[in-house]
Backbone bond lengths (Angstrom), bond angles and torsions (degrees), N, CA, C in turn:
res aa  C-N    CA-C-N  psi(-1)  N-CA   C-N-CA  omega(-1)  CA-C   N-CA-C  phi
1 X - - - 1.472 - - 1.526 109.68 -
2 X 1.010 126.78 127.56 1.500 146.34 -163.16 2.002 84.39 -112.19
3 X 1.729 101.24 113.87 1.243 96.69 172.28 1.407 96.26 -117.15
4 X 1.522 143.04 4.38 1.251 158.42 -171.64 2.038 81.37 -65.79
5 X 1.370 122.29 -81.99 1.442 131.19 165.54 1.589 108.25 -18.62
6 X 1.411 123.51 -78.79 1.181 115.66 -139.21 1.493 93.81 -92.87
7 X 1.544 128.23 9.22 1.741 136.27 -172.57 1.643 90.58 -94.91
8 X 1.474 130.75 -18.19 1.570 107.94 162.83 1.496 107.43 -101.62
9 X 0.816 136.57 5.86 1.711 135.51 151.15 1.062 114.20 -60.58
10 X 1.838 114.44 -53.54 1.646 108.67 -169.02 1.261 95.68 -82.24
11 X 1.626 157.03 -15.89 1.166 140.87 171.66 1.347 125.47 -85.82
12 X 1.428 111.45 10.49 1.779 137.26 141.63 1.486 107.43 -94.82
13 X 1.215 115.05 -35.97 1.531 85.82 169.58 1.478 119.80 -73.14
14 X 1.104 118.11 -30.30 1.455 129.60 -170.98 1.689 98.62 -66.79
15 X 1.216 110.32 -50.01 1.846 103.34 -175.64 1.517 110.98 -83.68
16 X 1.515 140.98 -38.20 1.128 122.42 125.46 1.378 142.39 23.45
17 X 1.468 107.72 -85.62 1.059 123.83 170.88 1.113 116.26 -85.18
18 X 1.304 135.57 0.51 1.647 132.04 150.19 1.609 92.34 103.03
19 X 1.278 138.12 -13.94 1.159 127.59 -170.10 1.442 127.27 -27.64
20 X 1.649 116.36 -35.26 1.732 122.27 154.76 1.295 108.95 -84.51
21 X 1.510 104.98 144.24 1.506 136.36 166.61 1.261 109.97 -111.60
22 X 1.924 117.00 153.13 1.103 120.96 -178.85 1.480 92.36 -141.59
23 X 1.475 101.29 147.62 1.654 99.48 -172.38 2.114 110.65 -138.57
24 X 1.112 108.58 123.38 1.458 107.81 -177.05 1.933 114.89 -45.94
25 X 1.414 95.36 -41.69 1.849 88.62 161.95 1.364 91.63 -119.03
26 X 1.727 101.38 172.72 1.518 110.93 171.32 1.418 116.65 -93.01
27 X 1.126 83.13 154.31 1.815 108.23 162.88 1.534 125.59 -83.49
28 X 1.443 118.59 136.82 1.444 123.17 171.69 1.404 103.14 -58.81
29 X 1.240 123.14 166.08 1.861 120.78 -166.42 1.950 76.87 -142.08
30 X 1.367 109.05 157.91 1.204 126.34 -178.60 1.857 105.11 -52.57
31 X 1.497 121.59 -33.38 1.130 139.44 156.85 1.022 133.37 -74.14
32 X 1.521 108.20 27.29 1.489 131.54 159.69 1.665 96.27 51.15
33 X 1.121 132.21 34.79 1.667 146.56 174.19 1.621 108.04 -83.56
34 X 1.012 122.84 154.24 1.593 103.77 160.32 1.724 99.25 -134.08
35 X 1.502 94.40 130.47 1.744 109.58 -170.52 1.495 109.22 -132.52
36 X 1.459 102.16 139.17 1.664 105.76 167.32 1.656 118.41 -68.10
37 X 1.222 113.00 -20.27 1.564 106.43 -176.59 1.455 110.22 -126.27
38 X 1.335 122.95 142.00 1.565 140.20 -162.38 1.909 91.56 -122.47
39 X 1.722 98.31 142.69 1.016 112.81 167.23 1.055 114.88 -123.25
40 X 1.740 128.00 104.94 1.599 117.81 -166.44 1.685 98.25 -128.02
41 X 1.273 97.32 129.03 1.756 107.92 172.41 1.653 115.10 -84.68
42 X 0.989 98.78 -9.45 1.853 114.30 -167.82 1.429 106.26 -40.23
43 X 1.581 93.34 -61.47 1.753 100.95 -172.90 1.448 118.82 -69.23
44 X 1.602 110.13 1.25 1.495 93.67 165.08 1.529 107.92 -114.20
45 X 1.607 109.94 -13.56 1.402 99.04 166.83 1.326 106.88 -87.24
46 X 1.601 156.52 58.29 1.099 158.99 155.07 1.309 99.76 -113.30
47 X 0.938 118.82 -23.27 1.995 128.69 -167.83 1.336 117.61 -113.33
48 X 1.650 99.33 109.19 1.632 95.13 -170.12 1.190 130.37 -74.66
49 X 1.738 116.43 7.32 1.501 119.42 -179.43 1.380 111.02 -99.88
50 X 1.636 108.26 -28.23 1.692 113.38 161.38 1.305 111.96 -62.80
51 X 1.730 136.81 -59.38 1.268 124.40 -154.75 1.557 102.20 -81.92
52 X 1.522 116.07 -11.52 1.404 97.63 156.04 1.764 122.40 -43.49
53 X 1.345 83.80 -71.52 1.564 98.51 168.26 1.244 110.57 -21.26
54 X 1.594 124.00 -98.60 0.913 137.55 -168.84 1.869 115.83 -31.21
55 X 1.237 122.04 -46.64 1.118 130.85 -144.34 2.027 77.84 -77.46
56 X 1.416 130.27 -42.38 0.931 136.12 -121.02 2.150 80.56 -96.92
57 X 1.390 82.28 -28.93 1.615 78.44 -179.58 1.462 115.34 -80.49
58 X 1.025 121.51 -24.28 1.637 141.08 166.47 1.439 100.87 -49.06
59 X 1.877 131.85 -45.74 0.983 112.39 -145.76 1.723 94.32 -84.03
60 X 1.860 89.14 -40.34 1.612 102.87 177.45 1.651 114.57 -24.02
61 X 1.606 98.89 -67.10 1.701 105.31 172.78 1.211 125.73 -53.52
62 X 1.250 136.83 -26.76 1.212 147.91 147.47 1.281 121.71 -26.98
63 X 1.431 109.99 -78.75 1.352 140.21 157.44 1.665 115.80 -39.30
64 X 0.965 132.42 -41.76 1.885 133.32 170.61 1.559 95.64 -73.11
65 X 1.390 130.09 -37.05 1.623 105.72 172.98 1.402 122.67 -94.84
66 X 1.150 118.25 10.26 0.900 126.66 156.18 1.655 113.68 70.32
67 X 1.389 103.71 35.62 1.394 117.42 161.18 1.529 128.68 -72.86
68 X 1.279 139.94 136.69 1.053 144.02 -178.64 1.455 123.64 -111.50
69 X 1.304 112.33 78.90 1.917 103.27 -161.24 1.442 102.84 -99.22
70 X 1.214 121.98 -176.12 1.404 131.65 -179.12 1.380 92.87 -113.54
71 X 1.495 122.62 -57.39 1.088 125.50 173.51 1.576 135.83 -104.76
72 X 1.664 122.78 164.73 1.156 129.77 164.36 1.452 105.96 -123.69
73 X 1.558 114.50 119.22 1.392 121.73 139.71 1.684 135.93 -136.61
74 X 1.758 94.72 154.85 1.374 101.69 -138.46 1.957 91.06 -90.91
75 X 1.586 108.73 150.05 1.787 95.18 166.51 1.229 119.32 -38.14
76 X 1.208 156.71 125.24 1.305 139.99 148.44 1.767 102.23 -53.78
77 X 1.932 122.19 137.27 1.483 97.90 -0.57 1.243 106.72 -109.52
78 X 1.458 115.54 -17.21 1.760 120.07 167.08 1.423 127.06 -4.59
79 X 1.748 107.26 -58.01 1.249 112.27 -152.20 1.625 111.31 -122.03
80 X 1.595 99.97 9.01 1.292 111.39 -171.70 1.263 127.76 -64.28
81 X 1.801 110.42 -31.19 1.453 110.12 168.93 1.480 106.49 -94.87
82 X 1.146 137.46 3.18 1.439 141.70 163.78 1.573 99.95 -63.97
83 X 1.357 130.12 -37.48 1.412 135.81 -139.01 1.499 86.78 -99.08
84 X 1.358 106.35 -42.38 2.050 102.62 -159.86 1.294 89.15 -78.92
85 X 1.221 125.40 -29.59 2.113 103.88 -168.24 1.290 79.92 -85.52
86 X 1.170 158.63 -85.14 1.755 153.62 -135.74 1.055 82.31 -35.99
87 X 1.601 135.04 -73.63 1.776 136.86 -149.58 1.232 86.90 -52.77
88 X 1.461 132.31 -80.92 1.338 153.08 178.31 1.609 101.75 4.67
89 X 0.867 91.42 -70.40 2.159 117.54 -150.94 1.862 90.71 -68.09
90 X 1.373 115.91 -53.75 1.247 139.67 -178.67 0.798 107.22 -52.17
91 X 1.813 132.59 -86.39 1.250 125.28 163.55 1.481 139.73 -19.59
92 X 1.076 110.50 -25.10 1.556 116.20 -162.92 1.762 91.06 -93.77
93 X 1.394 127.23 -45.85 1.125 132.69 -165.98 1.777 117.48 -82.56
94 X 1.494 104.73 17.83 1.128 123.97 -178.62 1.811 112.10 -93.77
95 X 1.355 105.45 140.46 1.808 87.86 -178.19 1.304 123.05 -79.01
96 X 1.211 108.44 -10.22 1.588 134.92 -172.59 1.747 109.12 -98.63
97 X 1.101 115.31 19.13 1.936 117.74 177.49 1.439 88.16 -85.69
98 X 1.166 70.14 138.38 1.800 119.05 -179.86 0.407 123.20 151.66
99 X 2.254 112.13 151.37 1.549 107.02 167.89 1.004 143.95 -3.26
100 X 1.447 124.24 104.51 1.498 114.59 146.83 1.641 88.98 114.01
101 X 1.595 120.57 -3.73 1.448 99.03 -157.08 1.666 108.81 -113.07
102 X 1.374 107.02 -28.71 1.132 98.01 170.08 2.017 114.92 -131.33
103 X 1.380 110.34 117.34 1.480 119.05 -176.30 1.480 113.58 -72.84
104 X 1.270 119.18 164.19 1.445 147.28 -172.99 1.372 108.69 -113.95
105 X 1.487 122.74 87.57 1.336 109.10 177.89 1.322 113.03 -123.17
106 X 1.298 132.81 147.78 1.477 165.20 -168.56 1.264 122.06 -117.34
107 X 1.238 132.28 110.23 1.654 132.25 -174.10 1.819 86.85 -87.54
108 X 1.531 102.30 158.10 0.973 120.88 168.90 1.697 116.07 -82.23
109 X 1.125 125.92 150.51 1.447 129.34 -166.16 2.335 89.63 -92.70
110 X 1.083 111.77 -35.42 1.421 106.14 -168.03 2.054 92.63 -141.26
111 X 1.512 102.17 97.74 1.575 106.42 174.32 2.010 106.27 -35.55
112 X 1.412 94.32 160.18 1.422 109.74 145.98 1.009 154.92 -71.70
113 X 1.101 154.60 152.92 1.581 128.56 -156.34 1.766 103.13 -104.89
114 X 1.106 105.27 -13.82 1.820 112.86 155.50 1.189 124.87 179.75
115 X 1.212 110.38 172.97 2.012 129.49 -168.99 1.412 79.72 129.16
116 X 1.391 87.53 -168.74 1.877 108.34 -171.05 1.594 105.21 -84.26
117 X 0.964 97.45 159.16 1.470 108.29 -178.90 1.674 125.02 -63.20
118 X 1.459 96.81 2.94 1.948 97.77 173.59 1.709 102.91 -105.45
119 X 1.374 95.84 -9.28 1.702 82.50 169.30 1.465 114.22 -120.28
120 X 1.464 113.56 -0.30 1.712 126.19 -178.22 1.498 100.12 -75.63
121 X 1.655 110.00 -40.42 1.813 108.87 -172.01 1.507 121.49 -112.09
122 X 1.933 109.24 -2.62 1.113 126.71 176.48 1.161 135.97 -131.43
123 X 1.438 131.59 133.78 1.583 120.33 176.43 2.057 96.76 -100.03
124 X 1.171 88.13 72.12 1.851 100.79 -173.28 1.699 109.61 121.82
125 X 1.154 112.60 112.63 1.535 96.50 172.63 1.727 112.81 -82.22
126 X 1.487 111.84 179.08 1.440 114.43 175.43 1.480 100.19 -95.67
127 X 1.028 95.78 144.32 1.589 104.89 176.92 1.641 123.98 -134.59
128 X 1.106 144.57 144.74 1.131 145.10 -159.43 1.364 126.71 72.22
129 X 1.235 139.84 -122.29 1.390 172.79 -178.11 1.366 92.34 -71.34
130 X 1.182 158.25 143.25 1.391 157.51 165.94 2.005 122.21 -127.75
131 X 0.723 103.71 110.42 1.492 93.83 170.73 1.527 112.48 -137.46
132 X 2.055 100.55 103.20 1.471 108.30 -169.06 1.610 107.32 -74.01
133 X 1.304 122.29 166.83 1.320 129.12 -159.01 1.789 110.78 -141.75
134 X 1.002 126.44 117.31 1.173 122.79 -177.00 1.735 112.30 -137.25
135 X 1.227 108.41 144.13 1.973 110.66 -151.30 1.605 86.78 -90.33
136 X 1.629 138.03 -47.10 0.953 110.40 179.28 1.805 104.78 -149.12
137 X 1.650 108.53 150.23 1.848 102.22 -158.78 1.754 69.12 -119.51
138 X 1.613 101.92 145.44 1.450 118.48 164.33 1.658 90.24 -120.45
139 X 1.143 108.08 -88.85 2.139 112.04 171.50 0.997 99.82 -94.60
140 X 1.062 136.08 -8.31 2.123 125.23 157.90 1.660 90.56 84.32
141 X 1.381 126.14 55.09 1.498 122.95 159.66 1.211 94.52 -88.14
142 X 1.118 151.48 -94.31 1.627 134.19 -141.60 1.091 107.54 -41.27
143 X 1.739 120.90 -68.22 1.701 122.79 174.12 1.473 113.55 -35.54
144 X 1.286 129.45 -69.24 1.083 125.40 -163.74 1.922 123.40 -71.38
145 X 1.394 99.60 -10.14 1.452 107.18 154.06 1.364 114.97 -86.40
146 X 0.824 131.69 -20.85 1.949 148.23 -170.08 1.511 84.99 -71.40
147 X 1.261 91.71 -76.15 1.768 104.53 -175.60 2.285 124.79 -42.25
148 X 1.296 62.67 -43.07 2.205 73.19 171.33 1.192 100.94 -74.42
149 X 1.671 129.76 -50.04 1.482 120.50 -171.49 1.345 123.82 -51.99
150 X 1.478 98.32 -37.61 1.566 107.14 -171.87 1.584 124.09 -64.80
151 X 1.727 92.52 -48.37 1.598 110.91 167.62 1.361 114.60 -72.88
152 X 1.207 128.71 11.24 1.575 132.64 146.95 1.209 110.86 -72.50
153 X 1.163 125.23 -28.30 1.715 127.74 -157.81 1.527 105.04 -112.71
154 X 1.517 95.90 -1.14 2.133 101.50 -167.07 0.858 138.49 71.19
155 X 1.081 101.51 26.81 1.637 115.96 -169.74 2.292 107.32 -81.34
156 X 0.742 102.74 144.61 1.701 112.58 -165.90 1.332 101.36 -97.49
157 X 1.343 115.89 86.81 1.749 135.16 -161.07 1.739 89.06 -101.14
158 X 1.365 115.51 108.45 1.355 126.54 172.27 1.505 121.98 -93.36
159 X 1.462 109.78 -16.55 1.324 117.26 161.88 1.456 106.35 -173.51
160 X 1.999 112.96 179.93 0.904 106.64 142.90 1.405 120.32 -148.47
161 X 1.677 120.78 162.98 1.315 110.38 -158.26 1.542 98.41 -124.83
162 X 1.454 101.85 145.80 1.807 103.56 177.53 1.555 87.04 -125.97
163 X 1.426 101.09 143.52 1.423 135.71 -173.45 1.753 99.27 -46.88
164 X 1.973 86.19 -76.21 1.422 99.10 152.98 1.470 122.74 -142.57
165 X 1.168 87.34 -161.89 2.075 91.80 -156.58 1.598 94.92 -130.16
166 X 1.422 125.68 127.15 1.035 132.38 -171.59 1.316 99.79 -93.80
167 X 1.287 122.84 -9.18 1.762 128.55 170.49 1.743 102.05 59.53
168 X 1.121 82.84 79.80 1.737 101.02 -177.97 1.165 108.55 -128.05
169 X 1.426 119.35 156.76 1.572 126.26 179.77 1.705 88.01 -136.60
170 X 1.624 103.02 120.75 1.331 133.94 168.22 1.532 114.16 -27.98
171 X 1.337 111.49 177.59 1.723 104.35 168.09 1.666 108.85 -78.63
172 X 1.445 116.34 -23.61 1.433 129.49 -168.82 1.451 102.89 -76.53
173 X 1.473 118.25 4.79 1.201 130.48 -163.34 1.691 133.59 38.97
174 X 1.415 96.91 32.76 1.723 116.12 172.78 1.244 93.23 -107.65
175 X 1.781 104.43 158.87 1.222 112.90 173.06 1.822 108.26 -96.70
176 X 1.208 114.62 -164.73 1.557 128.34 -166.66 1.448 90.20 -71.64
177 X 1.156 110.04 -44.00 2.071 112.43 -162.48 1.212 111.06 -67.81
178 X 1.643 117.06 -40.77 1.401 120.28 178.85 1.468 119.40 -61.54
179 X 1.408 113.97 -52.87 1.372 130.84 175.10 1.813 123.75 -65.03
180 X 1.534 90.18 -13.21 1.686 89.22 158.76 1.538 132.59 -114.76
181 X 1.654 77.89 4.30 1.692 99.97 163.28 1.263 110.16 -91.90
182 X 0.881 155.75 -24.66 1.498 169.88 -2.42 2.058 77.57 125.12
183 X 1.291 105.46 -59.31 1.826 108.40 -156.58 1.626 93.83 -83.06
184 X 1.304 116.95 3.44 1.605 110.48 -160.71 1.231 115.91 73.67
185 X 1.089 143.84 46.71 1.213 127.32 -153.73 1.956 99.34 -155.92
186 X 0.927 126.14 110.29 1.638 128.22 161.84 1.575 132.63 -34.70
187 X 1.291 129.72 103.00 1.311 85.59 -170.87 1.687 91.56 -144.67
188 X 1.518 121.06 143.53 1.071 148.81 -147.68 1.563 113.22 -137.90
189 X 1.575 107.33 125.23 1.659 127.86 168.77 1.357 112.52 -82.73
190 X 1.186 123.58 121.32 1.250 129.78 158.38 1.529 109.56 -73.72
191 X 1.044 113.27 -31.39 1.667 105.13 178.65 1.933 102.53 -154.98
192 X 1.265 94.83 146.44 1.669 100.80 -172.62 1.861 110.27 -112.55
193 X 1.399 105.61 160.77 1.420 100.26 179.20 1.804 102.64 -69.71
194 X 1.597 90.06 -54.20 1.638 79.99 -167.15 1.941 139.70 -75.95
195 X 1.725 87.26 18.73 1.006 105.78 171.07 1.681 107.58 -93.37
196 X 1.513 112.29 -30.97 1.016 130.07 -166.45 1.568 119.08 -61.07
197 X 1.577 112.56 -69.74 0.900 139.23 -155.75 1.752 116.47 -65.07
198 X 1.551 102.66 -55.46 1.929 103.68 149.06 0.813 115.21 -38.22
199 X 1.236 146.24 -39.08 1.536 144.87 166.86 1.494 120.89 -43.22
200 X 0.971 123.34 -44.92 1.685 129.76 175.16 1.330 95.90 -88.97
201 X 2.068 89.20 175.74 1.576 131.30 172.38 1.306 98.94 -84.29
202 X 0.953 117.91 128.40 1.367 114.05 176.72 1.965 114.74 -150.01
203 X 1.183 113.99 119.89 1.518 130.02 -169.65 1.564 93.77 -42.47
204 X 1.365 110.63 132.66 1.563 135.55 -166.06 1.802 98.23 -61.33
205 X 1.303 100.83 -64.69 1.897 101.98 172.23 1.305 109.62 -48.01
206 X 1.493 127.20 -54.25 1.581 118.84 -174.91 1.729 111.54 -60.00
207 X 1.214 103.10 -41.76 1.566 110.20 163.63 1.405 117.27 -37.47
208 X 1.366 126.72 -51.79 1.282 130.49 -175.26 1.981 118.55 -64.97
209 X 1.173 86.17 -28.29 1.821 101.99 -156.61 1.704 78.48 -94.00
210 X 1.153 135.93 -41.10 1.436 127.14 170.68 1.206 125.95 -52.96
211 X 1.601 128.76 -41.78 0.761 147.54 -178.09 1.733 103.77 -71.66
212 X 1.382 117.18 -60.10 1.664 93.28 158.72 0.810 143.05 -82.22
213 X 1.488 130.77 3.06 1.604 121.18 144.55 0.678 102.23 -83.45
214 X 1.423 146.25 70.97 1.298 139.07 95.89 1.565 137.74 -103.58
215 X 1.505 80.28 -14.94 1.518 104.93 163.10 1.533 116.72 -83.38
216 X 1.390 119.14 -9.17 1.387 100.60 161.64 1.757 95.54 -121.20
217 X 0.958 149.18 17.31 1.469 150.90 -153.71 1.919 101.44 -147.71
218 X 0.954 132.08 -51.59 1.290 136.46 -132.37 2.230 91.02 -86.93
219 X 1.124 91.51 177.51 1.182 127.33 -170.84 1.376 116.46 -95.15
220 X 1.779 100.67 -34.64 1.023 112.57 166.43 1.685 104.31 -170.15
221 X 1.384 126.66 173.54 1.437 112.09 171.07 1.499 111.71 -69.54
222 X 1.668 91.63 178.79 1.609 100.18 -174.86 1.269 98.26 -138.94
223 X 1.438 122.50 115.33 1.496 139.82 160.39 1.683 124.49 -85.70
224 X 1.528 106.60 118.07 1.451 115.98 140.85 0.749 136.69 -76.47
225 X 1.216 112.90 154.56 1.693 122.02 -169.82 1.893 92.21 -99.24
């Protein structure tokens, strides 16, 4: 699978579908950051003819590294219905479906206060082969707690993939990749901001204020042309 090809499709699908926002003031970011541009997957995972899409390009990327999972699960709660159709779509295209062989699991967005821990943090646990999925990493807190929870429970986390990567370096001043290498764990962008963002029109002032958050935030700088 050649994802070099189908990685400028999904970055038309991604602008397309509006997936970046640009805003005359900024917004607080879950990382208490304040940024002119928002990356939200919502509106295409609300839409069942996009997250077809989407899910289908996920598998593609999957498929060019040549990973072999049993399972997909998504962060709760971002990526949670991203996670059940990937398994979904995946599963079925397996030669080995059947009963009993491959599960549907769902993390809970807010645990239980008791039972065992496959029904306190899951409506289905992941089982087998694992490859967690998250729609977008700024410091990779949801993922990278997703990721510790699981390997509490033993679960065999073979990677994980963010939709996209806002190419940020934490307050600890690591980025998302280090710190989930850090867990043992692989983890891979299907699409990046600062690949992203040169790509659009983008208002000359918002341009500017982008350009230094990344200069005090980024991973690395970000050049316009």
């Amino acid at each position: 699978m050649n994802w070099d090809k189908e990685k400028k499709k999904f970055y038309e699908f991604i602008i397309v579908n509006k997936v970046i926002g640009f805003f005359k003031e900024p917004i607080r970011l879950k990382s208490n950051r304040l940024s002119y541009f928002y990356i939200n997957w919502r509106n295409v995972s609300e839409d069942v003819n996009l997250i077809d899409k989407l899910t289908d390009y996920i598998i593609s990327f999957v498929g060019s590294l040549n990973l072999k999972p049993d399972c997909f699960y998504g962060v709760p709660e971002g990526a949670s219905k991203i996670g059940i159709i990937t398994q979904f779509k995946w599963a079925k295209k397996q030669k080995n479906y059947h009963n009993r062989i491959y599960n549907l699991p769902m993390g809970r967005g807010k645990p239980k206060d008791h039972g065992e821990p496959k029904d306190r943090f899951f409506l289905g646990m992941p089982k087998g082969k694992v490859i967690v999925i998250e729609d977008v990493t700024t410091t990779g807190g949801s993922l990278i707690t997703s990721i510790q929870n699981l390997k509490a429970i033993k679960v065999d986390i073979i990677a994980a993939i963010g939709i996209t990567n806002r190419n940020e370096l934490r307050d600890d001043g690591k980025s998302v990749e280090e710190v989930i290498r850090e867990e043992d764990v692989k983890y891979y962008a299907m699409s990046n901001a600062v690949d992203l963002l040169p790509t659009l029109t983008i208002d000359e002032d918002i341009t500017i204020h982008i350009k230094d958050y990344f200069k005090n935030y980024g991973t690395r700088e970000i050049y316009f042309s």
